[in-house]
N, C-alpha and C positions, 0 to 999 in steps of 0.2 A: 398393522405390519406383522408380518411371522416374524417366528422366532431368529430363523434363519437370516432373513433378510435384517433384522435387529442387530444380530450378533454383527454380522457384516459389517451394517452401519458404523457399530461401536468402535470396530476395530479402523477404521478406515479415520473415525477422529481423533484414536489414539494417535496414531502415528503422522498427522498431518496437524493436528492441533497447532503446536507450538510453530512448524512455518509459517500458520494459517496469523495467528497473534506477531509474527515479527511483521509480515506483509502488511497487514493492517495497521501499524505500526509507522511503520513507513511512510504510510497513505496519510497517517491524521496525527500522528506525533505525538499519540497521548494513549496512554496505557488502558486507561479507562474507557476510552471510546475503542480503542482497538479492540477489548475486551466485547463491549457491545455490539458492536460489527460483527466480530466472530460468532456471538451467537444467535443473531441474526439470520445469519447464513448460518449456522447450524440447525435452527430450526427450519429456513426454509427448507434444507437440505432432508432432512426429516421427514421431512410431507412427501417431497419428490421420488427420495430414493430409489425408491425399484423402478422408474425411468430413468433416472441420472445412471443409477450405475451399469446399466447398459449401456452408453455411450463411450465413445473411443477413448478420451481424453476428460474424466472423471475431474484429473486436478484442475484441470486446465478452467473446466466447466466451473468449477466450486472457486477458482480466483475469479474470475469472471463476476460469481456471486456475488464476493466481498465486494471487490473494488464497484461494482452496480450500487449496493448498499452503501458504499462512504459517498460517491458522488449522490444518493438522496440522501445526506445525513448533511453530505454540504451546502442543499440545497434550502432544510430546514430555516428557518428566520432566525430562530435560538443560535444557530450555530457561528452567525456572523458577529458573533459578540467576541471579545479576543480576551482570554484568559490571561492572568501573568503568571511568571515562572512562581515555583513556590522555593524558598530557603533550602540548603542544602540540608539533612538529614544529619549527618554526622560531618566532625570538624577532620577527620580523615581523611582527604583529599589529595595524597599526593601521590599514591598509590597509582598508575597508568593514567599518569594527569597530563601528558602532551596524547597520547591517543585518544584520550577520552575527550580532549579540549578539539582536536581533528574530526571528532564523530557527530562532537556537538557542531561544530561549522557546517558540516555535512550535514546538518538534520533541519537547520535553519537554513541555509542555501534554499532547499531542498522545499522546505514551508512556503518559502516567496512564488515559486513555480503555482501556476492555474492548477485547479483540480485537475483537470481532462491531462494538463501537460504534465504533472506530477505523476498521473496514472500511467502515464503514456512508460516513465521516466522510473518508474519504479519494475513496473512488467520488465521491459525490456531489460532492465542492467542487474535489476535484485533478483526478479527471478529469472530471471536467463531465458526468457521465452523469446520466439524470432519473433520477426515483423507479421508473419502473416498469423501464428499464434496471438500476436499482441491485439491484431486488431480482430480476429476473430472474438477474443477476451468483453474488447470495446464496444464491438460493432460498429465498426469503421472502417475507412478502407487501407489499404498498406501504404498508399503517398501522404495519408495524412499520419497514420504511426512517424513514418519516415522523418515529415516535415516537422513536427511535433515532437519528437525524441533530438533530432538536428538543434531546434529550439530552444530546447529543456536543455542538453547540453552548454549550447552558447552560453547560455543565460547562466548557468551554474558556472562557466571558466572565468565570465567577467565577473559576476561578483567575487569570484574565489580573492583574485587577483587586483580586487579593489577598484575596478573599472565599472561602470557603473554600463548599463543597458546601453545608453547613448551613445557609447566611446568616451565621456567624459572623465576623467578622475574622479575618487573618494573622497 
């Protein structure tokens, strides 16, 4: 790679780095995996660059990336193993403990959802991409973004509200 086209690079993962770690984030709920995702996709992004950065929508392209890399990270054997939480860090804890307690519902809700429907569910609402960005992301079509986002909401209001998938109660 020149130097130019290097410098470029560089500057394009300063600035996008840390959205690129909250997205991924999102996607797999673990800091560590998020971490590996992003450089993932950094490295593929490395190889590609002087095609990638000619294209229209650069970011668009580079989510795309990620989220392609979490659903094969999902699809791994290892990965269907289920981690448990580990102990809280410090006994500090009361410090933005009803938003934080909100974030974590949000982040667990969010774990229950399918891969594809999480992906669907995070494009659309974290990063604000439309329908037809979203699915261009996926490669899929916009009624299934649609049908899929529609879904991934449902799905998120009942369990919010203790209702369970069925219409049953908690």
């Amino acid at each position: 790679m020149k130097r130019a086209d290097e410098d470029e690079y560089r500057q394009f993962v300063v600035t996008r780095l840390e959205p690129l770690r909250v997205t991924a984030y999102l996607l797999c709920r673990d800091w560590h995996t998020a971490d590996d995702l992003v450089s993932i996709t950094l490295g593929k992004l490395y190889r590609h660059w002087r095609r990638v950065r000619a294209m229209e929508s650069v970011d668009g392209y580079v989510r795309g990336m990620l989220t392609n890399a979490w659903l094969d990270e999902c699809r791994r054997p290892w990965r269907r193993e289920k981690a448990t939480d580990d102990p809280p860090d410090s006994a500090d804890q009361t410090v933005h403990e009803y938003a934080l307690s909100d974030r974590e519902m949000l982040l667990d809700l969010l774990r229950q959802l399918p891969p594809r429907r999480r992906a669907v569910v995070v494009l659309r609402f974290y990063c604000d991409l439309s329908v037809e960005e979203t699915a261009q992301v996926l490669g899929i079509s916009t009624g299934t973004v649609k049908s899929q986002a529609a879904r991934g909401l449902e799905h998120l209001r009942l369990a919010a509200t203790g209702v369970g998938v069925n219409g049953e109660g908690a």
